[in-house]
N, C-alpha and C positions, 0 to 999 in steps of 0.2 A: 554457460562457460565452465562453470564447476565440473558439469558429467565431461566436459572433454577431456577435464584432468582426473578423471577417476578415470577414466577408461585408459589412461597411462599409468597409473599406478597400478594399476588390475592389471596390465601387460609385463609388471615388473620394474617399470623406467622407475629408478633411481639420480638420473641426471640428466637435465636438460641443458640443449649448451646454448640455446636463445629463446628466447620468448620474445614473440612480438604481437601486440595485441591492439587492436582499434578501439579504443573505448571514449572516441571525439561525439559520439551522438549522447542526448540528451532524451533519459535519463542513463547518465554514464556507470558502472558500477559500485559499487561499493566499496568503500577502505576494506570492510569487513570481508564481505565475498570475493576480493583481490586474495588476501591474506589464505581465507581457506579454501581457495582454487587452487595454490600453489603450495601448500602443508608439507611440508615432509620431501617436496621436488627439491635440490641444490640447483638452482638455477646460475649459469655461468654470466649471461649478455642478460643483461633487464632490460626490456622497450617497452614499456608496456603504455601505450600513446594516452593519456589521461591530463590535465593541467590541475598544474600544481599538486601532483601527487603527494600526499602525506610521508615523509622521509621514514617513518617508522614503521608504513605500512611496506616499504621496498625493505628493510631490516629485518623485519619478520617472515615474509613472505620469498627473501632473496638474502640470507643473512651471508651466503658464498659469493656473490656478485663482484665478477671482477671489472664489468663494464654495463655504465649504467647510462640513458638518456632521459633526461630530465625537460617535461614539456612546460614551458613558463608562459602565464598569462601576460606578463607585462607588471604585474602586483611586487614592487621590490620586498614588502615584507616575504614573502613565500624565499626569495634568494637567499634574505637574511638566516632564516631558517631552516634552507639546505646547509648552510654554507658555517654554521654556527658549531661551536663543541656540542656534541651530544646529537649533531645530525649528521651527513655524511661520511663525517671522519668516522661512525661506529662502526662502518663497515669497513673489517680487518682486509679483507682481499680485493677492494678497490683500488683500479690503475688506471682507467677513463673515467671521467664524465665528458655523456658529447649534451651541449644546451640548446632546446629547441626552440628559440625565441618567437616572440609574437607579442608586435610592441605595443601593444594595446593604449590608452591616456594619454601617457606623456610621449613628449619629443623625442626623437632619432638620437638628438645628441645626450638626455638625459638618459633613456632607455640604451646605450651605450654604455655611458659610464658607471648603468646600473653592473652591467654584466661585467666591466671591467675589475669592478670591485670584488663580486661575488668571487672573479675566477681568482683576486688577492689572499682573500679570505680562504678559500679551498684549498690554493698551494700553501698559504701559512699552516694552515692545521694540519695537512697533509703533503708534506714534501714528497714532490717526484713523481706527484700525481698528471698523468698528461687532459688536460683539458681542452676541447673541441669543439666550437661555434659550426654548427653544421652552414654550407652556405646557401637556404633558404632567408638567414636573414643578410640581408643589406636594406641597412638601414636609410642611407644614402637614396635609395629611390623613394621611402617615403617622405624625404624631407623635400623634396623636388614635388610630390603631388597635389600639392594645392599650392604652389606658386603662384605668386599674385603674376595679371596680364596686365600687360600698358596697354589693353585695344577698348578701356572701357568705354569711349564715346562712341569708337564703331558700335561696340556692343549695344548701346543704346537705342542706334538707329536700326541695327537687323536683327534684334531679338527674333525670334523664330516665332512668329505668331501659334504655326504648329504645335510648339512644344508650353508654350502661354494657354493655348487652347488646352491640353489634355494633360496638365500640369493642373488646372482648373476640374476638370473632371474627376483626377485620382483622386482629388481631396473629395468631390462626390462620392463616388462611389467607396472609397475607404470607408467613410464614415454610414454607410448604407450598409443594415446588416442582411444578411438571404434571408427570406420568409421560416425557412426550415433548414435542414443539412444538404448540401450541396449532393448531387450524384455523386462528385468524384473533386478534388482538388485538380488545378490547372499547372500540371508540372510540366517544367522547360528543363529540360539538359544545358547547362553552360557547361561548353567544351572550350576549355582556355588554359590559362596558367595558371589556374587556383584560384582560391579571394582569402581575404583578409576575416575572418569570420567576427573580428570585433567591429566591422564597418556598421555604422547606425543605420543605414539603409540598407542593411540587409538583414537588421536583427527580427528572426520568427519565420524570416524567407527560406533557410537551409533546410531543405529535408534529408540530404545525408552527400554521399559522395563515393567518389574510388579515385584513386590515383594510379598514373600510367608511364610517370616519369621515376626512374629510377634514381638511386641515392648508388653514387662511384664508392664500389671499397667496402659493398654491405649487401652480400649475398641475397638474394630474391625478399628485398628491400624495398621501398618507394619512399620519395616523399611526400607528406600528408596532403590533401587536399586542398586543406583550411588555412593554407602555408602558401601564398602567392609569391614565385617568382621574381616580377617588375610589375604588380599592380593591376596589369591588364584586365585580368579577370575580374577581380574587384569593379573597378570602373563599368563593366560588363553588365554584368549581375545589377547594378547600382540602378544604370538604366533601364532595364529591363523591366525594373521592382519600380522604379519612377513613372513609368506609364502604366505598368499592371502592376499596386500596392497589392492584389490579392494572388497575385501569382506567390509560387512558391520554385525553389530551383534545387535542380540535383545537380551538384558539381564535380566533371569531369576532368582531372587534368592531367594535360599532352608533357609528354618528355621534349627535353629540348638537347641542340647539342650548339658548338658556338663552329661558325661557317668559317671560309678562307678567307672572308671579306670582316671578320669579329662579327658578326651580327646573328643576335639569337634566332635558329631557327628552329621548325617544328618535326619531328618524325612523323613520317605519313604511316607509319607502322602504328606509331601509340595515337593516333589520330580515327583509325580503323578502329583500334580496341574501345575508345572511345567510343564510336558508334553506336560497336553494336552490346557496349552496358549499355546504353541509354536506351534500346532494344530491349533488353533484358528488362529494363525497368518500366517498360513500358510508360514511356511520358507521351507528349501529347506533343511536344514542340519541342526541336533540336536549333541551337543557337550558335552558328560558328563563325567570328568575328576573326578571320585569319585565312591565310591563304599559304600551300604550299609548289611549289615550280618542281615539276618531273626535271630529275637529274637520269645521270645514265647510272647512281648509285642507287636509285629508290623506286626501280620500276616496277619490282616488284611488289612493295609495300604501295604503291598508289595503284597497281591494280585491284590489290584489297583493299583499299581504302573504298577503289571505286564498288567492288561488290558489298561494302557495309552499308555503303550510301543507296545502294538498290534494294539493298535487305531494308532498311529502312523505310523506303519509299512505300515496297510491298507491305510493311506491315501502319500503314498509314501514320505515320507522325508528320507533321508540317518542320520541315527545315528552311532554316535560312541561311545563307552564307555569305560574303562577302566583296565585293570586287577589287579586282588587285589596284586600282589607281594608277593605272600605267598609260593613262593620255589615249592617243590616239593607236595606241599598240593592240593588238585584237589579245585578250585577257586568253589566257589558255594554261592557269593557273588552277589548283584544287583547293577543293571541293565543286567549283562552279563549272570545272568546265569534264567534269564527270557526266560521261555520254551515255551510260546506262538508261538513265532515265530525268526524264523533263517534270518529275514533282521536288525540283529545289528552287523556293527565293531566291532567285541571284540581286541582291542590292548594292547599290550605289550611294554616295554621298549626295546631298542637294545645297542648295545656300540657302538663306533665309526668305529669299524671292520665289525659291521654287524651281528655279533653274538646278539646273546637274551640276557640281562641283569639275572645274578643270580639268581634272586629272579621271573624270569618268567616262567613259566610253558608253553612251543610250546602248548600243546594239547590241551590248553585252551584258545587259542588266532589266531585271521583269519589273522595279520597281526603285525609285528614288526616296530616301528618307533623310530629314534630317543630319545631316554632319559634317556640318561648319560650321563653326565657330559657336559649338554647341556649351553652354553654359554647362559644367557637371552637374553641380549643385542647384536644386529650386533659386531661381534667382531673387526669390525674397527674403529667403535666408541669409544671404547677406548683400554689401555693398558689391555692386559691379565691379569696381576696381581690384574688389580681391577675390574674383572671384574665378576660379580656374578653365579655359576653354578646350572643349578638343576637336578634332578633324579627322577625318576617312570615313571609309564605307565600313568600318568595323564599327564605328560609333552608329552607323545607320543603320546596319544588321542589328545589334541589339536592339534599338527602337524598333523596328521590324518588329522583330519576335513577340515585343513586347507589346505591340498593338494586336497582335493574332491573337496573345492569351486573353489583352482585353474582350474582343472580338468574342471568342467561348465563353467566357464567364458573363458577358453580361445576356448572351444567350441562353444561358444554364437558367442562370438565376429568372431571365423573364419566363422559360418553360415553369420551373416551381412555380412560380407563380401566378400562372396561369391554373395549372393544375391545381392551386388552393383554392384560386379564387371562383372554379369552375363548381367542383365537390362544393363550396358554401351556396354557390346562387344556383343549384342541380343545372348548371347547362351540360350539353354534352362537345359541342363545339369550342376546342382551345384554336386560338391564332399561332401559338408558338405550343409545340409539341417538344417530348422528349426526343423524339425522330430529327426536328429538326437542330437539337446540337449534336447529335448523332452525326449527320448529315455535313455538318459545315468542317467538321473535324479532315475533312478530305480535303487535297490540296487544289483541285477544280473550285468547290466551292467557297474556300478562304479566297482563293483568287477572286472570286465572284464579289462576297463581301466587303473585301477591299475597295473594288471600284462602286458598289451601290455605296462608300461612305461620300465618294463626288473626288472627281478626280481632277486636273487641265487638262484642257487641250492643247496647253503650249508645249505641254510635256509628251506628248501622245499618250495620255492618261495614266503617264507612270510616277505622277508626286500624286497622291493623295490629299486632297485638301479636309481637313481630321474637321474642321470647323462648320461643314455643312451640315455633320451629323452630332458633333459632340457637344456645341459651345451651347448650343441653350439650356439645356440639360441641370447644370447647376445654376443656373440662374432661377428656372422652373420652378428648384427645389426650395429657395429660401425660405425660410417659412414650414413648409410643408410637413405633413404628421411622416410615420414612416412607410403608411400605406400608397400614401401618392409619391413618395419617393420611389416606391418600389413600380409602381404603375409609371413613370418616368422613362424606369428602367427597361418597363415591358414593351413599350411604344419605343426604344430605341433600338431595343434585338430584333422586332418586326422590318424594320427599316435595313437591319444587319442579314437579315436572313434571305434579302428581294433578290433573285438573280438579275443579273447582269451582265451582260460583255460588251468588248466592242472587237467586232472585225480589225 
């Protein structure tokens, strides 16, 4: 970061009139190398994307700053501390603060009235000062996301045996370490509306991100990643990390605009772009839990949408997408109904029976997964009653996805260990090769996988029944040292690797 500010200074630049800087990944910079990156620049606009930035490190490093954005964890000390004599107010040519909340602990209504304060305190020390809640936060959606359900005795009777079954597993395998270093970590693109990065189920998941939704009023701008929205994402990622604990996720998120009916929808433009970072980044698995409808205004951008989703398909990533819930209407919605090419999960919702949820249409979907009346949260975490449900094929896309990555990694993991355990006893013959998760990585043979896990036939073998291959598995393990955990593991990827189809 520093040489890109020496190589402006060597050019002569004496004034910068924005800075805007990423510095959300971990390990984030330095107060210090903040300060003498920016030495001697008069910077006009400070962004410089960090939480809880030290207020003296933007005084020394931006002492001309007439507009500043300040990224708040949710910690009201750090407010007090902007917001305090000796902080803010020392910078003489200050006339914005925009606040970048992120309600982390407490409550919507507490983390409100933190900021209400903060922005009291700011105009007292500073009269005339305009201050600006950028609107990534509404807090209002997160007081709404874990609203308690009145369906807890249905809940009772249709828990998803599904999700009981491989809710039972992740606690397995979480706790199962790899013999060695994996080939490669199993990353998912979540393309959505951002997440919540202080969500506890996703803490250690994020491996980085881009954003594609812009910010009105702030020249080649966006807003952050880590900055969700209405939750969606969050929710997304949540399940995705709930069936695959060892997945990790790169987060993409889609710009949005508000329709002639209010209802938020997606640019199929920033949906494209989306793609093809996740291309760029070469993951393993694309997660799209949303659907967008050809207007006579977006033909363009869903034609590119559709060549990102081909570019993809060529450079082999497993995607999943969504089905629009439109009953008996033939779906002709995107991502799914992108005719390029036939390497996309098209999924639907199921009930807890295993039947297809009402509103899904079989003929237009390659697999049924759970989502209905899908419990968010591990249902032992708390009482039924309070515990929050959701519904659609967005909720069954991410389970998808999130069964594929299991799917690779417990393949991964039985090749190493096969190979350990081949090298100690000198055999030359492995069962499960590096080849074969080479191999299952392609969308023919995840298909394949899926059905050797045991399928219905009431469904024409598109619900998965997860329990003929996963459920004994921790039961096996009780007890066991870490070597027959891992041999568990290996006799379950053989079983993962069998081809299969059905006519």
């Amino acid at each position: 970061m520093v040489a890109i500010f020496n190589f402006l200074r060597q050019k002569g630049v004496k004034r910068v009139l924005s800075v805007l800087v990423d510095d959300m990944d971990v390990p984030a910079h330095s107060d210090e190398s903040i300060e003498h990156a920016l030495e001697g620049l008069k910077v006009e606009v400070w962004n410089w994307r960090k939480f809880d930035l030290c207020v003296e490190t933007i005084r020394v490093a931006a002492p001309e700053a007439r507009e500043v954005h300040l990224y708040w964890s949710g910690n009201n000390t750090v407010l007090n501390g902007w917001s305090a004599p000796g902080g803010l107010d020392l910078l003489k040519d200050l006339k914005q603060v925009h606040l970048h909340v992120n309600q982390g602990s407490e409550t919507a209504r507490r983390t409100r009235n933190n900021v209400r304060q903060f922005e009291a305190r700011l105009k007292r020390n500073r009269p005339g000062i305009i201050f600006d809640e950028p609107e990534e936060y509404q807090p209002e959606k997160y007081e709404t996301q874990n609203a308690p359900t009145n369906s807890s005795v249905d809940l009772d009777k249709n828990r998803h045996r599904w999700l009981e079954c491989m809710d039972e597993f992740a606690d397995f395998i979480q706790n199962v370490e790899p013999p060695r270093q994996l080939y490669e970590p199993i990353t998912i693109a979540l393309i959505d509306d951002g997440v919540d990065i202080n969500e506890l189920s996703l803490h250690d998941k994020i491996v980085g991100g881009r954003s594609f939704s812009q910010r009105k009023g702030f020249l080649n701008a966006s807003r952050p990643y880590y900055v969700t929205n209405g939750g969606h994402g969050t929710v997304m990622g949540s399940l995705i990390c709930r069936v695959c604990p060892r997945a990790k996720l790169f987060i993409l998120k889609l710009d949005e605009y508000i329709s002639d009916q209010s209802r938020r929808q997606i640019t199929a433009s920033s949906a494209a772009k989306a793609v093809r970072a996740a291309i760029e980044r070469k993951v393993h698995i694309i997660s799209m839990s949303w659907t967008i409808e050809r207007t006579k205004h977006n033909v363009k951008d869903i034609a590119d949408l559709e060549a990102a989703i081909e570019a993809a398909a060529k450079a082999g990533i497993l995607m999943f997408c969504a089905a629009n819930d439109q009953g008996i209407s033939r779906d002709e919605s995107f991502p799914s109904a992108c005719g390029g090419t036939k390497h996309l999960f098209k999924i639907g919702a199921a009930e807890a029976s295993g039947v297809a949820w009402k509103w899904v249409q079989m003929t237009d979907v390659d697999f049924i997964f759970p989502g209905h009346n899908v419990v968010k949260d591990r249902p032992k975490d708390a009482p039924l009653d309070k515990c929050r449900t959701l519904t659609g094929s967005s909720v069954a896309t991410a389970i998808a996805a999130g069964l594929s990555a299991l799917v690779l990694y417990c393949i991964q993991v039985g090749a190493i260990n096969m190979e350990d355990s081949s090298q100690q006893q000198g055999q030359k013959y492995n069962a499960i090769k590096r080849k074969d998760y080479e191999d299952i990585k392609a969308y023919d043979r995840m298909k394949e996988a899926f059905l050797a896990i045991g399928t219905s036939q009431d469904s024409g073998n598109k619900y998965i029944e997860v329990w003929h291959t996963f459920e004994n598995a921790p039961k096996k393990a009780v007890g066991a040292e870490k070597e027959k955990r891992l041999e568990i593991i290996t006799e379950l990827a053989e079983r993962l690797k069998t081809r299969k189809t059905f006519e």
